[in-house]
C-alpha positions as CSV (number, residue, x, y, z in Angstrom):
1,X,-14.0,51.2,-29.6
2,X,-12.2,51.7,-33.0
3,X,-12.5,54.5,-35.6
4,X,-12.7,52.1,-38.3
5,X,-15.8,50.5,-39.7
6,X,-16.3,46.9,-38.2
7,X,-19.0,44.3,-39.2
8,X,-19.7,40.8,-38.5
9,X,-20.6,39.2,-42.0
10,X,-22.7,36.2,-40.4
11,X,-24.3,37.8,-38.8
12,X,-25.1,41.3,-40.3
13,X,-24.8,40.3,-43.9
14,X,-27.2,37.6,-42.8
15,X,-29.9,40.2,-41.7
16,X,-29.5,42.4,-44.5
17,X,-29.8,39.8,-47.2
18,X,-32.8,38.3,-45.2
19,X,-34.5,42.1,-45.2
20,X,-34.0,42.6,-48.8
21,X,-35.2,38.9,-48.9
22,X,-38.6,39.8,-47.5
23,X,-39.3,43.4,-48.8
24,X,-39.6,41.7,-52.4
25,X,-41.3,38.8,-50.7
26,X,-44.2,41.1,-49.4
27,X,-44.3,43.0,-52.8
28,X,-45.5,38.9,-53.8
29,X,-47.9,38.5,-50.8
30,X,-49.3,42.3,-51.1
31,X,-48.3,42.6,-47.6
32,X,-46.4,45.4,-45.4
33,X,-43.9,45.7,-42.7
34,X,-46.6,47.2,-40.6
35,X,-48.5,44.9,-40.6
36,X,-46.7,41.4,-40.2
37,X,-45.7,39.3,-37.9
38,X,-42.3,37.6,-37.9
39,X,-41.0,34.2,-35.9
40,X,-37.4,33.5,-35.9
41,X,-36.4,30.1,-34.8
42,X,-33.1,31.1,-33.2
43,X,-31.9,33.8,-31.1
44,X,-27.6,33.8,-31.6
45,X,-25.8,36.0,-33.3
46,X,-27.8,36.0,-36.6
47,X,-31.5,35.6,-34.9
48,X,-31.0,39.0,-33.1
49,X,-29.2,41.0,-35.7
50,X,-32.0,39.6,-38.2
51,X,-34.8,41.1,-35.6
52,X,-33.2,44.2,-35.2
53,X,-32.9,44.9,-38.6
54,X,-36.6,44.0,-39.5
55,X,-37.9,46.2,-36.2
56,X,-35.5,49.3,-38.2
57,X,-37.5,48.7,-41.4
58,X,-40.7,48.6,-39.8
59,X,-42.2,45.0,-38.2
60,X,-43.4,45.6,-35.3
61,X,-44.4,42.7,-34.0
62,X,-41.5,40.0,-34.1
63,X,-41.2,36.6,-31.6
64,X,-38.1,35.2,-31.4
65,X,-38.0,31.1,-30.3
66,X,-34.9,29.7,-28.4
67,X,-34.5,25.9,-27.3
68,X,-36.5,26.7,-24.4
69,X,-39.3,28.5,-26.5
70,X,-40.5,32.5,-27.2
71,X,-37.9,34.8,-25.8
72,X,-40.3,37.1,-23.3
73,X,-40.1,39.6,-20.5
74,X,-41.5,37.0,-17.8
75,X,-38.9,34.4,-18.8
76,X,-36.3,34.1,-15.5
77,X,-33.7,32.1,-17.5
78,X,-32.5,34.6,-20.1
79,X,-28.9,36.1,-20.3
80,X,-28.5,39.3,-20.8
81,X,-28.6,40.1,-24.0
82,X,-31.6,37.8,-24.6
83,X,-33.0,39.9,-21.5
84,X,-32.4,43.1,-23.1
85,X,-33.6,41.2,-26.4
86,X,-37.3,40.9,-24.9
87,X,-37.6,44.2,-23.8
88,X,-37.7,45.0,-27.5
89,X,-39.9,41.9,-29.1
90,X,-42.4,40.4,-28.6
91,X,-45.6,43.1,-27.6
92,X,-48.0,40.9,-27.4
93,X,-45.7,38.7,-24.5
94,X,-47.2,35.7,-25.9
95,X,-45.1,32.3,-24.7
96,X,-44.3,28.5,-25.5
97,X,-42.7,26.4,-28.2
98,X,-42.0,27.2,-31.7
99,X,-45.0,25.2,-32.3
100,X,-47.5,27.2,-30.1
101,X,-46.5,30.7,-31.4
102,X,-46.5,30.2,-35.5
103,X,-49.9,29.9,-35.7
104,X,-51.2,33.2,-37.5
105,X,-47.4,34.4,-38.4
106,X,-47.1,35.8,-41.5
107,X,-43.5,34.9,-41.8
108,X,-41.1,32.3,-40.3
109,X,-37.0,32.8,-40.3
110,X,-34.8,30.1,-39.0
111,X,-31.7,30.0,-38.3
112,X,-31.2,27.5,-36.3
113,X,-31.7,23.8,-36.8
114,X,-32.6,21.0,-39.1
115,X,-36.4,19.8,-39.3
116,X,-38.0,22.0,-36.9
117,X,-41.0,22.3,-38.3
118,X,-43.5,20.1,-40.8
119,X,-45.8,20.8,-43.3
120,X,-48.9,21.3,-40.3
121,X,-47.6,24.0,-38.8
122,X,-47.2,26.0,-42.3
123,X,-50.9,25.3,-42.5
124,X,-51.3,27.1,-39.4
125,X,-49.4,30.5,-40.4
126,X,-51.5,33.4,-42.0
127,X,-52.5,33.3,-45.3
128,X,-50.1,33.4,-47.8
129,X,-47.4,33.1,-45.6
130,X,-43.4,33.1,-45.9
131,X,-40.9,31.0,-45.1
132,X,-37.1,31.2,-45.1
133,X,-35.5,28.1,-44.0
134,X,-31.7,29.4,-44.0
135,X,-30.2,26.5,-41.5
136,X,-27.5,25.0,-43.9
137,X,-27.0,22.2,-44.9
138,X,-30.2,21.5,-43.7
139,X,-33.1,23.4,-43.3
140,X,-35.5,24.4,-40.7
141,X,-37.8,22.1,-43.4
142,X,-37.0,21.0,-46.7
143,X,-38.6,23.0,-49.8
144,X,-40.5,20.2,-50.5
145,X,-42.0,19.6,-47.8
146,X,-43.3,23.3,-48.0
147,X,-44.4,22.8,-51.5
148,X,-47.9,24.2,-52.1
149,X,-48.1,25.2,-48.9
150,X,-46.1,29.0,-48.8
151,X,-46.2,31.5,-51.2
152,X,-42.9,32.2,-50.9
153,X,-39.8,29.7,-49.8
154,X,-35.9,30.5,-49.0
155,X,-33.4,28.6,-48.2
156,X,-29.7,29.3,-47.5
157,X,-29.1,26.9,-50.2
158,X,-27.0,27.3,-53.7
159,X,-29.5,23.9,-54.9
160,X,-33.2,25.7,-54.5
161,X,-34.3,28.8,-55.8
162,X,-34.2,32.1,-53.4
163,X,-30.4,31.6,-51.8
164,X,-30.3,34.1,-48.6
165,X,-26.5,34.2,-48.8
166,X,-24.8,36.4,-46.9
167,X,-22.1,36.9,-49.9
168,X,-24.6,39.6,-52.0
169,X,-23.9,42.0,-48.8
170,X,-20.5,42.4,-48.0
171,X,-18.4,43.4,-50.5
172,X,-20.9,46.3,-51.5
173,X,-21.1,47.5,-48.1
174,X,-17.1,47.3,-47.4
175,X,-17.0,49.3,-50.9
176,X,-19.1,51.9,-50.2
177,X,-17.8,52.3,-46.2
178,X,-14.2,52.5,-47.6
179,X,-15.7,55.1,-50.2
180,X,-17.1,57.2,-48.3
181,X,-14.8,57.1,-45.8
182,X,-17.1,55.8,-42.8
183,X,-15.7,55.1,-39.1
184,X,-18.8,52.8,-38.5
185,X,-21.6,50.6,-39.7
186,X,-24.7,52.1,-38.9
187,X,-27.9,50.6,-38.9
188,X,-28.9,52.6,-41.6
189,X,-26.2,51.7,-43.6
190,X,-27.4,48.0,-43.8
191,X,-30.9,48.8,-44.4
192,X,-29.7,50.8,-47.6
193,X,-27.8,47.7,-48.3
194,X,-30.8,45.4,-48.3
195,X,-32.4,48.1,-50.3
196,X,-30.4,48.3,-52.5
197,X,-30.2,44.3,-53.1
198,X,-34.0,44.1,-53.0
199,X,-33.9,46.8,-56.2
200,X,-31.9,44.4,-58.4
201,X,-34.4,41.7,-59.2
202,X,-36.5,44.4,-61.1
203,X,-40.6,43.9,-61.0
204,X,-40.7,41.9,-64.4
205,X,-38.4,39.5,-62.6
206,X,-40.2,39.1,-59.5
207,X,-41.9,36.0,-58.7
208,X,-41.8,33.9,-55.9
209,X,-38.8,31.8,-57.5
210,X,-36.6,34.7,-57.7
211,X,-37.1,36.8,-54.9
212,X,-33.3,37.4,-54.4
213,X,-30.4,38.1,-56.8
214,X,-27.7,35.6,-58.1
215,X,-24.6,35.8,-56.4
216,X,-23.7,35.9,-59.2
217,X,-24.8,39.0,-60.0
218,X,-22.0,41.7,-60.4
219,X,-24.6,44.6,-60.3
220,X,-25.1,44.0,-56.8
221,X,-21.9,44.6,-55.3
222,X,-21.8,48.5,-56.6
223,X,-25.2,49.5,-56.3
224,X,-25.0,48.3,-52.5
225,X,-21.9,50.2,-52.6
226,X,-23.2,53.6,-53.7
227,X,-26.3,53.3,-51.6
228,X,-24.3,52.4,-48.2
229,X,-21.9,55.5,-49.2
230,X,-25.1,57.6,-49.6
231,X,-26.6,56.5,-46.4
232,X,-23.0,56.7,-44.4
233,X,-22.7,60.7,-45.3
234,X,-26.5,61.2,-44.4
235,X,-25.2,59.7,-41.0
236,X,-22.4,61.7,-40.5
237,X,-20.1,59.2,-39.9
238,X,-17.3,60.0,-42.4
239,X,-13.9,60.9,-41.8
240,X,-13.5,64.9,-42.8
241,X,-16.7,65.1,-43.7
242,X,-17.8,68.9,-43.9
C-alpha cells in the first residue's frame, strides 16, 4: 500500500541470512537446491518467509511442521495463510510429527522451540545432512548434541560457530533500496542479498565452522548493498527510473 520500501527484519532478514546460510552449506555437502529436501520446524512469520525464499532459489521440495505436525493440503485446521501455505509445500503431501517427516531430509530449520529434536532423529536425515538450530536462546538441539552427527550445524547463537543473525541483512539491503531508489522489496532483491552474503566467506574460508560471515564483518553491509541496488533496477522498481 505505500510507495516506499517496507521489510520486516525478523522475518525477511531471517530468511535471507538462512539462504545464504545454506548455499555455502551445500557447496560443503556437494549438494544442490534441486535436489534437497528441507523441514522447517515452525510455520510464523519467519518459517514461511524462510520457505518462500528457499522455493525462489530453487528447493523444491520443502515440509513445513506446526504444533500440530506437517502443514498439508488435507489438513482442515489451517488458517489461511497456512492454507495458502500448503498449496505451495509440501508435493509429496506427506503428514505427521516432526519426528515422522525428518527421516531422509537433507536439511532441518527451526525456528521454533527449544529441544525438539535428539540426536536419533539426525541419524535418520539423509546423508550428510544440515542443521540449523536458530531458536534463541535455546535451540531446536544443542550443538553438542549434534556433534558428529551433521556435517554442517547453525545456530542463532553469538557462542557457537555459524551465527544465522538476521543483523548481516539489513543494513545492506536498506542501503542499497535507498540507493537505488526502490518503492519495494522484491523477492529478488533478498535473494541477491543472501548472495551476496554467501560470497563473502570466500572458498579458502569455507568449512563447515564458517559457513556464514561475522557480523562483524564490514564488507558485508556494502556488497549486499550494491547487489540489492543491482537487482532492484533489473526489477524496475525504482523511482524515475528510465
Amino acid at each position: 500500500m505505500l510507495d516506499i520500501p517496507v521489510f520486516h527484519d525478523d522475518q525477511h532478514g531471517t530468511a535471507v541470512v538462512t539462504l545464504a546460510a545454506l548455499t555455502n552449506s551445500l557447496k560443503i555437502v556437494g549438494k544442490s537446491f534441486s535436489e534437497i529436501r528441507v523441514v522447517i520446524a515452525g510455520a510464523g512469520a519467519a518459517g514461511v518467509a524462510i520457505a518462500k525464499i528457499l522455493m525462489n532459489a530453487g528447493v523444491a521440495n520443502v515440509v513445513a511442521c506446526d504444533r500440530k505436525g506437517a502443514i498439508h493440503k488435507g489438513r482442515t485446521d489451517l488458517n489461511a495463510v497456512k492454507q495458502v501455505f500448503a498449496q505451495i509445500t509440501n508435493p509429496d503431501g506427506i503428514s505427521g510429527s516432526l519426528q515422522d517427516v525428518l527421516p531422509g531430509a537433507d536439511v532441518f530449520i527451526g525456528v521454533s522451540a527449544p529441544d525438539l529434536i535428539g540426536p536419533d532423529d539426525l541419524r535418520k536425515m539423509a546423508s550428510n545432512p544440515i542443521v540449523f538450530a536458530m531458536s534463541n536462546p535455546n535451540p531446536e538441539i544443542r550443538p553438542e548434541l549434534a556433534k558428529d552427527l551433521v556435517a554442517v550445524m547453525a545456530t542463532g547463537r553469538s557462542d557457537y560457530p555459524n551465527q544465522i543473525n538476521n543483523v548481516l541483512a539489513f543494513p545492506g539491503i536498506f542501503r542499497g533500496a535507498l540507493d537505488a531508489g526502490a518503492t519495494d522489496i522484491t523477492e529478488n532483491m533478498k535473494v541477491a542479498a543472501a548472495e551476496a552474503i554467501a560470497s563473502a566467506v570466500s572458498p579458502e574460508e569455507l568449512r563447515p565452522g564458517f559457513i556464514i560471515p561475522s557480523v562483524f564483518d564490514t564488507r558485508v553491509a556494502e556488497l549486499v548493498a550494491a547487489a540489492v541496488a543491482k537487482a532492484a533496477v533489473a526489477d524496475g522498481v525504482c523511482r524515475n527510473q528510465a
